[in-house]
C-alpha positions, 0 to 999 in steps of 0.5 A, spaced: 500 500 500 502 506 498 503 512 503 504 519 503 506 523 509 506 530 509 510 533 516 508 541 517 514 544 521 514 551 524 511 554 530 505 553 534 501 559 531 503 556 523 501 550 525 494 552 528 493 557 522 494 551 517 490 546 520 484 550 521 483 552 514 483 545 511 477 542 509 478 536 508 474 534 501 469 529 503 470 525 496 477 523 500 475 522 507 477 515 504 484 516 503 486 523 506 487 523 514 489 529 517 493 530 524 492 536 526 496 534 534 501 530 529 501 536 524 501 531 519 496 528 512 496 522 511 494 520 503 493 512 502 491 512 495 489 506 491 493 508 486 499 512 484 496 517 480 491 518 485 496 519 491 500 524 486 494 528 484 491 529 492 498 531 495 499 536 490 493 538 492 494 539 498 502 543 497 497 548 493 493 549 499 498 549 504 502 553 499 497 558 498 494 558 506 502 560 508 503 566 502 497 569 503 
């Protein structure tokens, strides 16, 4: 099975603002956990292709999350 683990590393305050602006899509509750404790996302797609579309979805938000 395949596993993608995305790690948030920064301060508390980062952290918090991070994960409380994720709303996790309800198409991949199946295969996307979100730690908020751990600062992590966990995607456990059926297949490559699907695991690599979902974590660059989730890096573009995290990305827009922190430039803006």
């Amino acid at each position: 099975m395949i596993e993608i683990k995305i790690t948030i590393e920064g301060t508390e305050e980062e952290k918090a603002l991070l994960f409380n602006s994720i709303l996790q899509e309800s198409i991949d509750s199946n295969v996307v956990k979100v730690n908020k404790e751990k600062s992590e996302i966990i995607i456990t797609p059926h297949s490559l292709n699907r695991g690599r579309a979902i974590m660059n979805s989730y890096i573009s938000w995290i990305y827009t999350i922190m430039e803006t």
